[in-house]
N, C-alpha and C positions, 0 to 999 in steps of 0.2 A: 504494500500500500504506500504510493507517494504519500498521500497527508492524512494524521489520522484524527477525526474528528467522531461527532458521534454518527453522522449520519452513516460513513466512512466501514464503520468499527459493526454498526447492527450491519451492514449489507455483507460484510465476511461473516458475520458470523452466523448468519442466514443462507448462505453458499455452503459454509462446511458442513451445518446442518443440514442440507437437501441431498449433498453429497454422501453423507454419511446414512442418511435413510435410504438413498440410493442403492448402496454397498448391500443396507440388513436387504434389502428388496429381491438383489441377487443373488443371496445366498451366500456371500462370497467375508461374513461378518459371524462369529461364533456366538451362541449363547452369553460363553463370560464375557467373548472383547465388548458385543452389545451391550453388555450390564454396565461394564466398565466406561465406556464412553459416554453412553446416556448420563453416566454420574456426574462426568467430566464437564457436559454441556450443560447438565441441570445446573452445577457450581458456576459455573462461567457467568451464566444467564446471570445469576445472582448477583454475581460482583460485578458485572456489567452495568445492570439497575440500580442498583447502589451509587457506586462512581456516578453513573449517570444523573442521577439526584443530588447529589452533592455536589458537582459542577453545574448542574442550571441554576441560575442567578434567580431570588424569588422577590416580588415586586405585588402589589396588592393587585395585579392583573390576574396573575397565577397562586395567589394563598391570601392568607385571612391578614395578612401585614397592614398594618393601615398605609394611606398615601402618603404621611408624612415620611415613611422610609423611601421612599422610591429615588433613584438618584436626580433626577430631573426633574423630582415637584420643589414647590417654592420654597416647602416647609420642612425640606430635609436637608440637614447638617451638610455643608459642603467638606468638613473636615474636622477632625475628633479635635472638642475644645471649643468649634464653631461658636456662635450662637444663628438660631433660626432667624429665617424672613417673617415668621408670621403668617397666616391662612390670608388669603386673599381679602384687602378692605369690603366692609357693606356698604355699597354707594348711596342707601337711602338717605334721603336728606330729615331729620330732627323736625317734626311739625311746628315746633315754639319758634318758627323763622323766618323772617317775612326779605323779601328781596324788593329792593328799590331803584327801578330804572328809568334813567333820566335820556332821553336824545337833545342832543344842542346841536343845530344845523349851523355850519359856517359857511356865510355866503359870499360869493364872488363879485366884488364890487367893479374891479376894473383890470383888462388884459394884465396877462402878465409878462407881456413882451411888447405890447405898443401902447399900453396905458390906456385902452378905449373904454369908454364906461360901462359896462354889464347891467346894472343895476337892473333895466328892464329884458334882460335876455333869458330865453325859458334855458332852464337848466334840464341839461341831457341828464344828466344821472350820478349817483351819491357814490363816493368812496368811505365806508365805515372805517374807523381803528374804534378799540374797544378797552377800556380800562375800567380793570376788576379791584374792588377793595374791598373792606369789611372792618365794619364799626362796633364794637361790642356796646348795646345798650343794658343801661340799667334801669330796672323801671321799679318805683317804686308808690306804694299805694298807702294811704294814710286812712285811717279813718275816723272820725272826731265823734266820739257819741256826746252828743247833749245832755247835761246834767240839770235836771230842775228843782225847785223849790218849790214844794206845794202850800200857797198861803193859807189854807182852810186845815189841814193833819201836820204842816211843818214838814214834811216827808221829803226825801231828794229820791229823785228817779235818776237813774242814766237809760239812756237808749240801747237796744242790745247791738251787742258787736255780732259780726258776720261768723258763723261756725266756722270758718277757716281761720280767725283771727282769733282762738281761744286765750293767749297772752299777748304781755306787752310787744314784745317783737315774734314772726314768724319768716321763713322764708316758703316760698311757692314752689309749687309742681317742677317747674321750669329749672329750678336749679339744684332741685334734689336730682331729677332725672340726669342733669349735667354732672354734679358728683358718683352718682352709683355707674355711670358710662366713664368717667375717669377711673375708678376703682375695680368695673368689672368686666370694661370690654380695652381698657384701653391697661389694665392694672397697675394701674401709678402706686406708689405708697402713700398711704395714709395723708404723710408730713409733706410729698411734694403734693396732690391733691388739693390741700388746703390753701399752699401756696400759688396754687392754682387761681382756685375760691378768688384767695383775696387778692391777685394781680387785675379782676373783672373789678369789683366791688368798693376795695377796698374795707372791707371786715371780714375778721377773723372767724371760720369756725373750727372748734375743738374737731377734734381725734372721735373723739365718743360721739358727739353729734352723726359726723360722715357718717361710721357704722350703725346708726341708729335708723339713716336714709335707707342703707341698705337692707339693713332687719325690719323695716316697714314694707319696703317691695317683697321682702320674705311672706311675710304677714299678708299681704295683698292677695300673693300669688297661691295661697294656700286653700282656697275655697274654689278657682281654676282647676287648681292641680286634684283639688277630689273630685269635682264633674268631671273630669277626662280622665281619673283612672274608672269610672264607674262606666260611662261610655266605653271602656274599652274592656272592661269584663263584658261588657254586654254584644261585640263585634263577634263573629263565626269561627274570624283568624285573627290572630296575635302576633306579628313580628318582631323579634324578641334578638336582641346580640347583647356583645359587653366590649370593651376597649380600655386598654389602661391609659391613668394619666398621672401622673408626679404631683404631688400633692407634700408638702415639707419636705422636700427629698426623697420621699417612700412612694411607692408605687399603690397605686388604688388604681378603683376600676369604675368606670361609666356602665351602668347596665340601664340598658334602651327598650323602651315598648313603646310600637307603635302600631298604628292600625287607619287606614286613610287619610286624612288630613292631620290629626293627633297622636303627635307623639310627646313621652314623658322620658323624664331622663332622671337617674339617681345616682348618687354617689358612694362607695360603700369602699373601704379598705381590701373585701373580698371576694374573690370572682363567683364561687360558687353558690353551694345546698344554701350556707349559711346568709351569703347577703340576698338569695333568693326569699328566704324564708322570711329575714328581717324587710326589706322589702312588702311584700305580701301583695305580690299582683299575683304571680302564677301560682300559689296555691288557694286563688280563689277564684281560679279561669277554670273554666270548664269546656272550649270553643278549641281549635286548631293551633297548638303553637306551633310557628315556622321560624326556624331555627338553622346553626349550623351542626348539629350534630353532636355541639356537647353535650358531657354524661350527666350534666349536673340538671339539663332540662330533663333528659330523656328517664330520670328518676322519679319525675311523678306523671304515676297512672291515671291519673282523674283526668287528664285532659287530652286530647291527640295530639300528632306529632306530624309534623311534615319539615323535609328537608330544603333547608333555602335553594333557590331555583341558581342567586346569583354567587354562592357559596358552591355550590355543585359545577359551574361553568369555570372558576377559576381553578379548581383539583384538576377539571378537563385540560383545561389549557396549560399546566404543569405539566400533565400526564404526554400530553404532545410535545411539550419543550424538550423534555426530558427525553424521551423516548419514541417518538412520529408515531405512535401505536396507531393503526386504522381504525381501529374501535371505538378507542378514543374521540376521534374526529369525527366520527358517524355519532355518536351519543349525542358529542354538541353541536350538531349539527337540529339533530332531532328536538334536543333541548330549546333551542332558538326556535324552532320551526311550532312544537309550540307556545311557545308566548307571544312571538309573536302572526303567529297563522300564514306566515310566508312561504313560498316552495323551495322543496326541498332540494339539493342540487347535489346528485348522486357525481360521485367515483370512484372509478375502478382503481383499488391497487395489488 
């Protein structure tokens, strides 16, 4: 063999084998040498698969790796020590925003090469240039309740203040949502944060305030989070995974249900029985969970089980990296064929 690769290395070893059943076919191969070689090729096969596994490169196309390992996504390490890019920005724009555009037409009063006067000449058509800026405003809202003196009981009334304005000073929606987005999409520290805060405003808010903003969106989202796990005991099928993520330098796991539009996401130190249990979506599902085949779902009986469709097509596509197997390629072919109801497009090998 000039070069030996794997495609290379199965086509030899596929020749000695048809060669070699050629031989027992003529009679011209003994009982024992047959024994003995069959053993030969069965080992070979083996260590063939193996190597061959071990040298295909695995990337979330072909195994359960998330994206961020892959060498050419944004969010994976160009080099041990790195630091990451970061998952792709969300380009929606913050609703609390308003945008102010001005056009100022500059008119052409007189030639600019023979001085003639323009002033009454139609103008053929506008060249725009375009300058972008941004104002931080601070808005702030007062509100004066009335104090009276009743002349007939002596009695002072004050006027009621607005149920957003419980104490003497509050801040609005507007700029909690701005700190919990410093804190949990953008994860600043606390102390730059504030300094944040107060480079807008000029005043100060504590440490314990910010987390307070964010233990209030906790609190918010808690009556959401029970209608959508209830909703989704209540779906047919449950799509169900787990992912780790670093959390103080230790390794925890994201465990995910989802089901149509709705999906819920938990946090838990542990991938399995334990953080399923703690949890308590899937021992209270009784509908189809779809899954990858871990043991830790496939340990409760009360519900069904089906294997994820997009978890099954990346083992296919390993199983071809690794190996060209025909069968392989025929499965996911089949696999695509239906989900998505396309035809199917046979070949021979």
């Amino acid at each position: 063999m000039a070069t030996v690769n794997r495609h290379s290395l199965r086509e030899e070893f596929d020749t000695l084998k048809a060669r070699f059943e050629g031989l027992c076919a003529e009679g011209k191969m003994s009982a024992e040498s047959r024994a003995l070689v069959d053993a030969l090729l069965l080992l070979f096969g083996v260590l063939m698969a193996v190597l061959m596994e071990k040298t295909t490169p695995k990337s979330s196309a072909n195994s359960s790796l998330p994206s961020s390992h892959n060498a050419d996504d944004e969010t994976a390490l160009a080099r041990p020590g790195a630091k990451a890019k970061g998952p792709a920005h969300n380009a929606e724009r913050c609703v609390n925003t308003r945008t102010r555009e001005h056009v100022k037409v500059l008119h052409v009063e007189r030639c600019g090469r023979c001085g003639e006067d323009l002033t009454d000449t139609d103008c053929l058509r506008h060249e725009r240039r375009t300058l972008v800026d941004i104002v931080f405003e601070k808005v702030v809202h007062h509100a004066d309740a009335q104090v009276k003196h009743c002349p007939r009981c002596r009695t002072e009334t004050r006027a009621r203040f607005p149920d957003e304005m419980p104490g003497p000073l509050q801040y609005g929606h507007g700029l909690k949502a701005y700190v919990v987005h410093l804190l949990v999409a953008q994860m600043l520290s606390l102390k730059r944060a504030a300094h944040s805060v107060h480079a807008l405003i000029a005043q100060t808010l504590s440490e314990a305030t910010l987390l307070h903003y964010v233990l209030q969106l906790h609190h918010a989202l808690a009556e959401w989070e029970r209608r959508a796990i209830e909703r989704l005991l209540a779906m047919p099928a449950l799509h169900v995974d787990e992912t780790s993520l670093r959390v103080d330098r230790k390794n925890h796991w994201i465990h995910v249900y989802s089901g149509g539009a709705l999906t819920v996401k938990r946090l838990h130190p542990k991938r399995g029985c334990e953080a399923i249990e703690a949890i308590g979506i899937i021992p209270r599902y009784g509908g189809v969970a779809v899954h990858d085949c871990w043991a830790s779902y496939l340990s409760y009986a009360h519900c069904g089980h089906a294997l994820c469709g997009a978890h099954l097509l990346r083992e296919l596509t390993f199983i071809i990296d690794a190996h060209d197997y025909a069968w392989a390629k025929r499965m996911k072919r089949l696999l695509l064929h239906i989900a998505t109801k396309s035809p199917i497009v046979t070949t021979r090998r």
